[in-house]
C-alpha positions as CSV (number, residue, x, y, z in Angstrom):
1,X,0.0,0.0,0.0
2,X,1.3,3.2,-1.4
3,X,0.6,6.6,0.5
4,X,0.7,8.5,-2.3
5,X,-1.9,6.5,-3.6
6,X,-5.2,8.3,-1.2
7,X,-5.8,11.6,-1.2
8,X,-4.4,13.5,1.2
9,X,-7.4,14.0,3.1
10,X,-8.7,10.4,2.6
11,X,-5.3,9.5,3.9
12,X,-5.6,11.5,7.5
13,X,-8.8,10.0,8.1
14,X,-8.0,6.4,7.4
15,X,-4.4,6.7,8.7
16,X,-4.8,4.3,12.5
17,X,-6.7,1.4,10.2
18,X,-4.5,2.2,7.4
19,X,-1.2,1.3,9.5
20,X,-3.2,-1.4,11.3
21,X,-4.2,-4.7,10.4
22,X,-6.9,-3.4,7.8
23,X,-10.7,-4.0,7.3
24,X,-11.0,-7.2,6.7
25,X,-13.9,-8.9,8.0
26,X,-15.3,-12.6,8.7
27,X,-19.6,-11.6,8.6
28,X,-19.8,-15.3,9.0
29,X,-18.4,-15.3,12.4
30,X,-20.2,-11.4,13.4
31,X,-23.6,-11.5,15.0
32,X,-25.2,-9.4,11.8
33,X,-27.7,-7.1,14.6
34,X,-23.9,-6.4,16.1
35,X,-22.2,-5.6,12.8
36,X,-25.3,-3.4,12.1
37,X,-25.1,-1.3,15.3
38,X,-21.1,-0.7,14.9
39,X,-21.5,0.3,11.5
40,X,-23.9,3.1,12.5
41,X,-22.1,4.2,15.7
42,X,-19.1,3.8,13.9
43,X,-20.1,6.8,10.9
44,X,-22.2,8.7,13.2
45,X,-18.8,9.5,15.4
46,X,-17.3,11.2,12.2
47,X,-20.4,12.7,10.7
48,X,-21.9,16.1,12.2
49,X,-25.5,17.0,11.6
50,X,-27.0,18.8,8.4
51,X,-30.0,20.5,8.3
52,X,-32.3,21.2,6.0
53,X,-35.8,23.4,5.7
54,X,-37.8,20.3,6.8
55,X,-37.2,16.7,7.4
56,X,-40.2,14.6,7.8
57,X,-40.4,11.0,9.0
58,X,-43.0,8.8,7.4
59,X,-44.3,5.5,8.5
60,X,-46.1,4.8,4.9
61,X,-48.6,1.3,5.4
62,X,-49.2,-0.9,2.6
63,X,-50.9,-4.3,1.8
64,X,-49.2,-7.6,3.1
65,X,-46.2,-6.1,5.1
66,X,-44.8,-4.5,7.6
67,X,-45.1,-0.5,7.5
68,X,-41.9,1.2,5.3
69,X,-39.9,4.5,7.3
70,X,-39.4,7.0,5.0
71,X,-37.7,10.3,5.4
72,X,-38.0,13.4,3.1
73,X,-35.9,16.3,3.1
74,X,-37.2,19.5,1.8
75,X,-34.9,22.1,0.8
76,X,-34.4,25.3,1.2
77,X,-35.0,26.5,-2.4
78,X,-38.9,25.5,-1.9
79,X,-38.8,28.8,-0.6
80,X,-38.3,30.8,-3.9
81,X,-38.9,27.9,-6.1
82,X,-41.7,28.7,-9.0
83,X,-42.1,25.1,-9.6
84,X,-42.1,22.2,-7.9
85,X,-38.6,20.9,-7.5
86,X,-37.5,17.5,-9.0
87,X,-38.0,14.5,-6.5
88,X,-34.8,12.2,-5.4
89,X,-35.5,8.6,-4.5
90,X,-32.0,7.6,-1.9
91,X,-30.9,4.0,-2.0
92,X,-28.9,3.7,1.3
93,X,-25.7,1.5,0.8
94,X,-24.3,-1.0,3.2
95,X,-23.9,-4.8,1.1
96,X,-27.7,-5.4,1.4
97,X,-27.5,-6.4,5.1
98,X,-27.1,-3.3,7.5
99,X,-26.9,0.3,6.7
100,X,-30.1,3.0,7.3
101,X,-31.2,6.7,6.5
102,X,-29.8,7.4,9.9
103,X,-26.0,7.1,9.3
104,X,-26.8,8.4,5.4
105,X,-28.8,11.7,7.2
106,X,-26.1,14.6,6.3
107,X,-25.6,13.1,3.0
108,X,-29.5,13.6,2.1
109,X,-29.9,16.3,3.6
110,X,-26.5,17.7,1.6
111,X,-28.0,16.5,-1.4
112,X,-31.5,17.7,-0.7
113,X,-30.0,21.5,-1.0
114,X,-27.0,21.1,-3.7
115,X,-29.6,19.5,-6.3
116,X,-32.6,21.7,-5.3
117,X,-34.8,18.6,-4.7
118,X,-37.4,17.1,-2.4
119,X,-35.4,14.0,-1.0
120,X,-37.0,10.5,-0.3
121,X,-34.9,8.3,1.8
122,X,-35.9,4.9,2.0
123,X,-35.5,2.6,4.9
124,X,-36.2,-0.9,2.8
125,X,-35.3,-4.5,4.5
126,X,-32.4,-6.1,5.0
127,X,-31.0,-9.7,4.7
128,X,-30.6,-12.1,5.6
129,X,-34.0,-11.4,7.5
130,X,-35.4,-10.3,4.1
131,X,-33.5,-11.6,1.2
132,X,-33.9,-10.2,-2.3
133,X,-35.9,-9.3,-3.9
134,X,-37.6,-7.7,-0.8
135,X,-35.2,-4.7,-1.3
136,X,-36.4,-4.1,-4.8
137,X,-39.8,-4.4,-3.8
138,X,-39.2,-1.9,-1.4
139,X,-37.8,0.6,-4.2
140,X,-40.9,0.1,-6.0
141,X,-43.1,0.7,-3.5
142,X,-41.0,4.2,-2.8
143,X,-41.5,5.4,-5.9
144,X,-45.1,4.3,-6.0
145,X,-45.8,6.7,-2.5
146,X,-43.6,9.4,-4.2
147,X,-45.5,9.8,-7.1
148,X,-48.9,9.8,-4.5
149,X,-47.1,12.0,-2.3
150,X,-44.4,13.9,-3.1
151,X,-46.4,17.2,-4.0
152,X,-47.5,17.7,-0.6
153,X,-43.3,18.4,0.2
154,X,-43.3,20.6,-3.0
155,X,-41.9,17.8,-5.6
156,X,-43.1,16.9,-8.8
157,X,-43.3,13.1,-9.4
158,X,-43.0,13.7,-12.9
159,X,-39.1,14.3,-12.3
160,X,-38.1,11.6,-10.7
161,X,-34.8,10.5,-10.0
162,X,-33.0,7.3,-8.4
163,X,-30.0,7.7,-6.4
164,X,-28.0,4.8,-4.0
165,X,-24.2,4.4,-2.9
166,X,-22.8,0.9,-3.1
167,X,-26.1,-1.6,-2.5
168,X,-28.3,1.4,-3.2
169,X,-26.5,1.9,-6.5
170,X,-27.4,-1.3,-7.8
171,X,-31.1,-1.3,-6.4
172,X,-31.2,2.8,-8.3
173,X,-30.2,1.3,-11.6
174,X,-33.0,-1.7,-10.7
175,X,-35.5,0.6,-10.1
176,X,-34.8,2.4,-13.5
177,X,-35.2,-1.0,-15.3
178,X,-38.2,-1.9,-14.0
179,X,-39.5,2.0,-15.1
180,X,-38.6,1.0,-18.7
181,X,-40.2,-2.2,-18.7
182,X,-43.4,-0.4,-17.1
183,X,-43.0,-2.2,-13.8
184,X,-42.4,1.5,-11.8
185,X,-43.1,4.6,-12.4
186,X,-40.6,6.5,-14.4
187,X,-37.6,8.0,-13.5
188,X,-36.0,10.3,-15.4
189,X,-32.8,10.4,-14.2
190,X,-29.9,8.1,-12.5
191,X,-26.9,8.9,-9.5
192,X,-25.0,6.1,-8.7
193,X,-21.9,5.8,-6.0
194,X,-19.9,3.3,-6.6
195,X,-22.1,0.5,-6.8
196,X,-22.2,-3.3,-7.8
197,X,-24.0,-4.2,-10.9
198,X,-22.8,-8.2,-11.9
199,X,-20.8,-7.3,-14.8
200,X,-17.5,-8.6,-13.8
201,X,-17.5,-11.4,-10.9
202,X,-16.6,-9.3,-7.9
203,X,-13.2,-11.5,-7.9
204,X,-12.6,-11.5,-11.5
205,X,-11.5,-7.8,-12.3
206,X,-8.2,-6.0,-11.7
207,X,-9.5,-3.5,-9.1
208,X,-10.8,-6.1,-6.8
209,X,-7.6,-7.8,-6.8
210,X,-5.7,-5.3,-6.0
211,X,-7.8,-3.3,-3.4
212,X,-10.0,-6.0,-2.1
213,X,-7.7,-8.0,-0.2
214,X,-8.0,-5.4,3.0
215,X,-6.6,-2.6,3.8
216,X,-8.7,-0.6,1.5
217,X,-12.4,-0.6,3.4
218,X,-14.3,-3.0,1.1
219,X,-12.7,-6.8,1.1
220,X,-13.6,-8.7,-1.4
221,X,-14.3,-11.6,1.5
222,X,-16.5,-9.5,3.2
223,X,-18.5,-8.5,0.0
224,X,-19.2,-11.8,-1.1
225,X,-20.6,-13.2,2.3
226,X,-22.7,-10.7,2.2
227,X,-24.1,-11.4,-1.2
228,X,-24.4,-14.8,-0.5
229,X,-26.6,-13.7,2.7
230,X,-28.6,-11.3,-0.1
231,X,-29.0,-14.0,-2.6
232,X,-31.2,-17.2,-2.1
233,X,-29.6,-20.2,-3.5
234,X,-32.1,-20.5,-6.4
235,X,-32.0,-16.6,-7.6
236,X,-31.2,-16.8,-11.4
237,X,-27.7,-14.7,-11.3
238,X,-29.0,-12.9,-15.0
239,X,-32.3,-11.7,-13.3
240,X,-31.4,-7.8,-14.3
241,X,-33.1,-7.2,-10.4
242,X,-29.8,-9.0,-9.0
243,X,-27.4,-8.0,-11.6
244,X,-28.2,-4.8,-13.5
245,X,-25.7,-4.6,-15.8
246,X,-26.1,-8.4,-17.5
247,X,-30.2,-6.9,-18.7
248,X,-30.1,-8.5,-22.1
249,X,-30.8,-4.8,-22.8
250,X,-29.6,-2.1,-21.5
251,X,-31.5,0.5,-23.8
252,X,-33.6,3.7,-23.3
253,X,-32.5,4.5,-20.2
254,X,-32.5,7.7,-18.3
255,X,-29.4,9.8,-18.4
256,X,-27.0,8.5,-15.5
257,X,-24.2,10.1,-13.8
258,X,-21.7,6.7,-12.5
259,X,-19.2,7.8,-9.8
260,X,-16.5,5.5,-9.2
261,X,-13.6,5.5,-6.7
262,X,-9.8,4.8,-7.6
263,X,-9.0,2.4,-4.6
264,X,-12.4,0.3,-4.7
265,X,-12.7,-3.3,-5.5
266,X,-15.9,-2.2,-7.0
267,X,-14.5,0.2,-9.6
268,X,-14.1,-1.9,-12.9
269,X,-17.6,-3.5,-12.4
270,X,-18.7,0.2,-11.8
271,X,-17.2,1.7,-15.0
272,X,-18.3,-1.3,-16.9
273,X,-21.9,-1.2,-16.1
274,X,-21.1,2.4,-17.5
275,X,-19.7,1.4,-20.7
276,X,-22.3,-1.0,-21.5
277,X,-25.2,1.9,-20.4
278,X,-23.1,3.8,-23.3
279,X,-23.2,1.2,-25.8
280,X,-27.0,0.5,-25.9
281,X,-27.0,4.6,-26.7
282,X,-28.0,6.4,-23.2
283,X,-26.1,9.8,-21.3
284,X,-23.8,8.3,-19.6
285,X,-21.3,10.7,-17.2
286,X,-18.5,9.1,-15.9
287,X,-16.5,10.3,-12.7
288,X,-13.7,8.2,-11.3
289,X,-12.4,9.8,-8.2
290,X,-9.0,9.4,-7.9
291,X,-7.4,8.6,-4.2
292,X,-10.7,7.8,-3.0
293,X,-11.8,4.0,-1.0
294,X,-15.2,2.9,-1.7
295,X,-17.4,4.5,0.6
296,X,-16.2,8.0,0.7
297,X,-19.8,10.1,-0.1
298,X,-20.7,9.3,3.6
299,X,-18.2,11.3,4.6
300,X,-18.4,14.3,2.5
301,X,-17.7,16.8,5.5
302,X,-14.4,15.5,5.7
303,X,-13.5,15.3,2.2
304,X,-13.4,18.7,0.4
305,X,-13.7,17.0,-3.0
306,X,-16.6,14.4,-2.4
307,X,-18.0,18.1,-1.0
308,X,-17.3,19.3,-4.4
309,X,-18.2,16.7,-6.2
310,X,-21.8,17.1,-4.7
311,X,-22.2,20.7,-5.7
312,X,-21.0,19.6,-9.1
313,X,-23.9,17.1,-9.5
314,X,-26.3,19.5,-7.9
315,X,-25.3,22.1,-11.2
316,X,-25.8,19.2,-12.9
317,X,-29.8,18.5,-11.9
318,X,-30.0,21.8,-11.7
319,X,-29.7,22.2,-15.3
320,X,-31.3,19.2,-16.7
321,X,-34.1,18.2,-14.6
């Protein structure tokens, strides 16, 4: 491992684990409701508190499950706003088996204001409890209660975008085949942090060699076990809801921006779901941060350039939704 390699700032932040004995974990030998709570306490001590014009907890009911917790930040450009603002669906990350809006909080909220939108968090359910496809379900169902409810917060439903990190990356670009194929509503735009789409086997590509053998936040170890705690044994590993980016088609999708980070195992599989968006003829922006671990977005108060990179995405939406 090469210090030159991180940006400075990435560097600083990392440095104890860094020049320890790494990340790696063993989830098969971690109590999962354990792993969950250290993950949370574990961002929340390096994250301080954003806030936005309103934030509004929702407990939204529906048939044949358990209520869904939904947050929604409005921004403060409703203010001046002559229109409703464009609505953001947020995809939490976390391997499909912990993560919440609670340690993604700042980051809405950050996003609520740089991108001038009414932001819909979604709290869906977890593996191994709820293996997929209850995730995807859950997506569905948020932008079903968006397009229902989002004008009451000031949003128009008819600009709808989907927006995840990592796990929420994938279940974004799921969402926004199932729009196409009529099985959602339509989404009209796509954000995606450095997420995991099944085009290249998490251990066949040359950035998961080389970063995800620890020491770089995301072991490829610890990513597969939780996949295998995601995916039943009889999932069909083509169904585009599990992998995205093997669709048979990838056409007539939304314009996407793909964020990748240098020093992720997830990188190539990230800028390859990108390529292939490309080749089937969509708007495809590509950002690979350089010096940056998977992960970083969550910490976007510490980083000045994940900062920036937010405000450059928000001019983005801004001028295109």
């Amino acid at each position: 491992m090469n210090r030159k390699e991180f940006d400075p700032e990435v560097y600083e932040f990392y440095k104890a684990a860094l020049e320890g004995p790494g990340f790696a974990a063993d989830l098969s030998a971690v109590n999962i409701s354990v792993l969950r709570e250290k993950e949370l306490t574990g961002h929340a001590a390096h994250l301080d508190p954003y806030d936005v014009l309103e934030k509004h907890d929702i407990v939204a009911k529906r048939d044949g499950t358990d209520p869904m917790r939904l947050r929604v930040y409005v921004p403060e450009a409703v203010r001046d706003a002559e229109e409703s603002l464009p609505v953001i669906l947020y995809f939490h990350g976390g391997g499909f088996i912990m993560g919440s809006i609670e340690d993604h909080d700042p980051l809405c909220g950050k996003i609520a204001d740089e991108c001038r939108a009414v932001v819909i968090a979604a709290e869906y359910r977890l593996a191994p409890e709820d293996p997929f496809p209850a995730c995807i379900e859950d997506a569905v169902f948020t932008a079903e209660w968006a397009v229902k409810n989002a004008h009451s917060y000031g949003g128009d439903p008819g600009r709808m975008l989907a927006v995840g990190d990592s796990s929420g990356a994938n279940m974004a670009a799921v969402l926004a085949l199932l729009a196409r194929e009529g099985q959602a509503p339509e989404i009209s735009g796509l954000i995606l942090f450095y997420g995991i789409y099944g085009c290249i086997p998490i251990e066949g590509s040359e950035s998961a060699m080389r970063y995800g053998q620890g020491g770089y936040v995301l072991p490829i170890d610890a990513a597969k076990a939780m996949m295998d705690l995601y995916v039943p044994e009889n999932a069909d590993p083509d169904d585009f809801r599990l992998n995205p980016g093997r669709a048979a088609d990838l056409s007539k999708m939304p314009p996407a921006i793909i964020v990748t980070a240098e020093l992720d195992p997830l990188r190539d599989d990230g800028e390859e779901f990108a390529r292939r968006l490309e080749a089937c003829g969509n708007n495809v922006r590509r950002i690979r941060m350089d010096g940056m671990m998977h992960g970083f977005m969550l910490y976007w108060q510490r980083f000045s350039r994940a900062e920036k990179l937010l405000e450059d995405i928000g001019r983005i939406v801004n001028r295109n939704h």
